[in-house]
Each structure stands twice: as C-alpha cells, then as structure tokens.
Kinemage of the C-alpha trace (Angstrom):
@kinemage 1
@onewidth
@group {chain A} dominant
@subgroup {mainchain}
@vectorlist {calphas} color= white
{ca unk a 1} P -65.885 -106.226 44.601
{ca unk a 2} L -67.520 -106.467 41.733
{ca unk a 3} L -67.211 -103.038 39.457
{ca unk a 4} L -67.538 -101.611 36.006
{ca unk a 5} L -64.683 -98.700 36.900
{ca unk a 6} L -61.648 -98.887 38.892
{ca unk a 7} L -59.964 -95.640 40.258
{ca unk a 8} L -56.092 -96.401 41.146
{ca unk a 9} L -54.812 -93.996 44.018
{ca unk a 10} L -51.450 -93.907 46.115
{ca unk a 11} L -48.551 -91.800 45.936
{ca unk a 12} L -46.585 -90.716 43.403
{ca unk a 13} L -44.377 -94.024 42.091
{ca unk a 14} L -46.524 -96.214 43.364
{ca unk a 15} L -47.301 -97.705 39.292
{ca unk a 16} L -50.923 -96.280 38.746
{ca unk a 17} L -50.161 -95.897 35.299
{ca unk a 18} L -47.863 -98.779 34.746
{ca unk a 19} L -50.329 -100.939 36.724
{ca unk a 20} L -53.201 -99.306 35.207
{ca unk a 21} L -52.376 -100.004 31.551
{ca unk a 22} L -51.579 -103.748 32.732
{ca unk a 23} L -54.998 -103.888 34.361
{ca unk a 24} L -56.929 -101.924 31.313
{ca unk a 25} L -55.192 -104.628 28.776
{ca unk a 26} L -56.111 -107.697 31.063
{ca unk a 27} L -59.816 -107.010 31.155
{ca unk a 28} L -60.080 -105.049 27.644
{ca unk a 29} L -61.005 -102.456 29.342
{ca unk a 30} L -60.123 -98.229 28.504
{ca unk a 31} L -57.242 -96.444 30.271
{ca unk a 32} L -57.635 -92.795 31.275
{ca unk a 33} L -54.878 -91.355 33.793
{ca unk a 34} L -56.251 -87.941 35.685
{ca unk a 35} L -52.732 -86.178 34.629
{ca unk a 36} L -52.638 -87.302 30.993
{ca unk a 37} L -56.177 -85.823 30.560
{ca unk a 38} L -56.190 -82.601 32.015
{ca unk a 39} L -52.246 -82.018 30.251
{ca unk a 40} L -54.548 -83.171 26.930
{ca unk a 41} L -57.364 -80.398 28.019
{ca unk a 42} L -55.509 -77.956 29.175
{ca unk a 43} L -52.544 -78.259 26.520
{ca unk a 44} L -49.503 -78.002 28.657
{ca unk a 45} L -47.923 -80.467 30.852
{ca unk a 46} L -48.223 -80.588 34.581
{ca unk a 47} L -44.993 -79.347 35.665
{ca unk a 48} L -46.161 -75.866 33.898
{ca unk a 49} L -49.653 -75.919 34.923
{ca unk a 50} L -48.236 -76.462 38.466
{ca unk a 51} L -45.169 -73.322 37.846
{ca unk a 52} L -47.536 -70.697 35.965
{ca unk a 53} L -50.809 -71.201 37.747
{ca unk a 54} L -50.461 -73.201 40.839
{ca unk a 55} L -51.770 -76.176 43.230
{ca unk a 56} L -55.112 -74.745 43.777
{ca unk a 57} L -55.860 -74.253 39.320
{ca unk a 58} L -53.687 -77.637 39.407
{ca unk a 59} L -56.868 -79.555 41.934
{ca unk a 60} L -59.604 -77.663 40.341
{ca unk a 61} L -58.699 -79.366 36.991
{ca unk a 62} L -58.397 -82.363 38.790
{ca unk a 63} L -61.849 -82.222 40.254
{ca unk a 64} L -63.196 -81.558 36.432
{ca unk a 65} L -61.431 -84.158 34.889
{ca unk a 66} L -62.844 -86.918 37.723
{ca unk a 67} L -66.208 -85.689 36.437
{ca unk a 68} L -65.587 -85.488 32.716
{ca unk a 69} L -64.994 -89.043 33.445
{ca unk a 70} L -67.987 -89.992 35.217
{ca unk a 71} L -70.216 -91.544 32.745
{ca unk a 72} L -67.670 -93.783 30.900
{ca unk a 73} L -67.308 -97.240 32.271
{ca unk a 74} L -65.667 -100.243 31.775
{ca unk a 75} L -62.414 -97.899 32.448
{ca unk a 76} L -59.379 -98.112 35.151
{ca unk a 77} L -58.790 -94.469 36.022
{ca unk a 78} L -55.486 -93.428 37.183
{ca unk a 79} L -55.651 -90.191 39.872
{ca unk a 80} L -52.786 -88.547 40.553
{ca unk a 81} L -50.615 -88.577 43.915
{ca unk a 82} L -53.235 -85.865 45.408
{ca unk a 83} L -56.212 -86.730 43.969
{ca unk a 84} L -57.260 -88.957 46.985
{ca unk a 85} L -56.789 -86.087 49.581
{ca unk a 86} L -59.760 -84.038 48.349
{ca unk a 87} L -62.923 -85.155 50.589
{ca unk a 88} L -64.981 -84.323 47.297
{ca unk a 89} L -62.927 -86.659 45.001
{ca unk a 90} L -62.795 -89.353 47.289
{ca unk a 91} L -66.390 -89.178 48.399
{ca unk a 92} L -67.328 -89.190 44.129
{ca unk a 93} L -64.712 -91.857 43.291
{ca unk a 94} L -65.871 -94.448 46.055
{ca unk a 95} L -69.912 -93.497 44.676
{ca unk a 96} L -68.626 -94.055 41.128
{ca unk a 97} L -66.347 -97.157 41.545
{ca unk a 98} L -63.924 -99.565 43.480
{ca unk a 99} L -61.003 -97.454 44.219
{ca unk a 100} L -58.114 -99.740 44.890
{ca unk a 101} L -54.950 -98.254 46.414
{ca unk a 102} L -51.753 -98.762 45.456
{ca unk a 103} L -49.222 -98.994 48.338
{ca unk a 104} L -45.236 -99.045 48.366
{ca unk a 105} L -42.982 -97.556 51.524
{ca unk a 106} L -41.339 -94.444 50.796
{ca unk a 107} L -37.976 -95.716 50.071
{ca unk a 108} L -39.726 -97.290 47.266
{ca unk a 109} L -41.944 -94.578 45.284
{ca unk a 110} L -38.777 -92.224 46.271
{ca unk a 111} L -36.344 -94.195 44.373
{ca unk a 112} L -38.506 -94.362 41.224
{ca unk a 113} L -39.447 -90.674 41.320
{ca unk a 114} L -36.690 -88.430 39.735
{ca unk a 115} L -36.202 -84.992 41.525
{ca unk a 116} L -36.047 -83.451 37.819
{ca unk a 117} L -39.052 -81.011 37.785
{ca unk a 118} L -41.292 -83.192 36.182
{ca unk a 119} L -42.813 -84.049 39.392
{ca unk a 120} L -43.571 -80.797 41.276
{ca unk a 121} L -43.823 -82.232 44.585
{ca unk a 122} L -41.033 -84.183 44.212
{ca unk a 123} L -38.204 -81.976 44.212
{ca unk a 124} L -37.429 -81.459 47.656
{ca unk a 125} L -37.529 -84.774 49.089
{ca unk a 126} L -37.908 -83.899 52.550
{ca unk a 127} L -41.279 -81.634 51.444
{ca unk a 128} L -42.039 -85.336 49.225
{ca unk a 129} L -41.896 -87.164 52.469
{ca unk a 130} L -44.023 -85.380 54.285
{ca unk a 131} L -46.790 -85.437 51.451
{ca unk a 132} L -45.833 -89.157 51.462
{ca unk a 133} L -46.943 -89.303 55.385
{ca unk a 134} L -49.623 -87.261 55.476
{ca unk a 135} L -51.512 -88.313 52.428
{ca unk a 136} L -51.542 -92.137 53.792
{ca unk a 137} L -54.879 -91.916 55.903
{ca unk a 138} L -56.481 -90.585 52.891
{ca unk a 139} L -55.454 -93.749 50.454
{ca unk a 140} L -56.006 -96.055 53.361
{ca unk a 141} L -59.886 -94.900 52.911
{ca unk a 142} L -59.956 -96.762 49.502
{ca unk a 143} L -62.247 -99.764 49.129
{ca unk a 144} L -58.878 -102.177 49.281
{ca unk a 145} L -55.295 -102.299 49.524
{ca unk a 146} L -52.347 -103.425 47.306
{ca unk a 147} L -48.518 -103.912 48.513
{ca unk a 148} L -47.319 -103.210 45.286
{ca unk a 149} L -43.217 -103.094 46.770
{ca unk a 150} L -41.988 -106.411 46.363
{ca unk a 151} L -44.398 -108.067 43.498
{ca unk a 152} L -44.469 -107.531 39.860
{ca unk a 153} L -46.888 -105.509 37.875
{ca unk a 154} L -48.297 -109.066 36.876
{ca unk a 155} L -48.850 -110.115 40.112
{ca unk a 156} L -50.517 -106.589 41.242
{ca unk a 157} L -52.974 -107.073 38.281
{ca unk a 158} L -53.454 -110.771 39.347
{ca unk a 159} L -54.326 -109.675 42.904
{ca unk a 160} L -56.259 -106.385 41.536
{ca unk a 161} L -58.673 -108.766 38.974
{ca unk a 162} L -59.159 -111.585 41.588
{ca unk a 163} L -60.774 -108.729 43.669
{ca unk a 164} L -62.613 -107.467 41.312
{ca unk a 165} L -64.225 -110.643 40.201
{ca unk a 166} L -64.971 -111.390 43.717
C-alpha cells in the first residue's frame, strides 16, 4: 500500500505510540499522536479533559485534531483507542491515508494498561473490556492488520514498512 501518511488505530496498549515512533524513525518520517496534540492544544492532559468536560468535548477535539493534521504528510499519526469508532474519522483517515491497525487480545493491552486514572476508560476493567469488544469491528475496517502480541516493536515496523512499500 503505497502511502505518504500512516494512521495507527487499535485499542488502548496496543503500542501506537511505541510502534509509531519506531515506524516515524525507520522511514524519517514526523510523529504526531492524536492525544499528545490535543493535551498540547488544549493545555491539560487527557485524564482532565476527560473528568472536567467529558467524552463528547473529549471526541470533538479528536475530530479537530485529525483535521489540523490533514495537510502534513510524510507523518505516522497515532489515534487514540476511540478514534476509529467515529464513522467521520474513519471515513477521513482511510481518504487521507493507509490506516494500519494494531491488534493484541485483551489479556495483552489489559496487562500493559495501568488502572491509575491516566487512562479514563481503563479504570474499571470490566467497562475496558467491553470497549475492548465492541470497538473491534471498527479497527477491523482499517486498510490492514497487525498481530502486534507476540512480536517485537522491530518486527511490527518490519511487517508495517514491507506493506507500505508494497
């Protein structure tokens, strides 16, 4: 697929950003990751965004930020856990892109997601596993997919470029 952007999705834990940075070094390409941009715009982290003005503010900044980043390429864009569920952002991100998804069982992405408060959605982890479940038939609408729970972030970016390139 060859591409001049490359949107990551999957759940939360699945290594967008850890796999993203890997894949933005390999091909000299920029990094952007959805959450890092709108805590950088909106000057307060996500966990507070989330507490003092909810989901729905939370996905509206989400939508901006996928279109503040519409003209750059040569970029691997990192969407958070949700980002993939919106019809809109999935529809603009397959127009704009390859959108690769990331994709670990939920034993996995639960084990490397604290229930700290720093993930909103992850505290309860019954609540997390039902996100986990229901969110799957959106990812699996991304242009490929990537078993990222038994390889290293090297391999991932190995498999992720030899797609590209192809």
């Amino acid at each position: 697929m060859k591409a001049d952007k490359l949107y990551l999705v999957g759940f939360m834990g699945a290594g967008k950003t850890t796999i993203g940075r890997a894949l933005a070094k390999r091909l000299d390409w920029r990094f952007e990751d959805v959450d890092e941009h709108i805590e950088r715009v909106e000057g307060r982290d996500v966990s507070t965004i989330f507490r003092q003005s909810g989901e729905p503010y939370f996905r509206a900044r989400e939508r901006q930020a996928l279109n503040d980043l519409l003209e750059t390429r040569g970029v691997i864009v990192a969407t958070g856990g949700g980002t993939m569920v919106d019809p809109g952002n999935r529809a603009l991100m397959a127009r704009d892109g390859a959108v690769a998804w990331l994709d670990a069982p939920f034993d996995v992405v639960a084990g490397r997601v604290p229930a700290d408060g720093r993930r909103p959605l992850a505290a309860n982890r019954a609540e997390m596993e039902r996100l986990y479940n229901e969110r799957r038939a959106a990812y699996a609408q991304a242009h490929a997919r990537f078993d990222v729970s038994r390889v290293s972030v090297d391999e991932v970016v190995d498999h992720v470029v030899d797609w590209l390139e192809h």
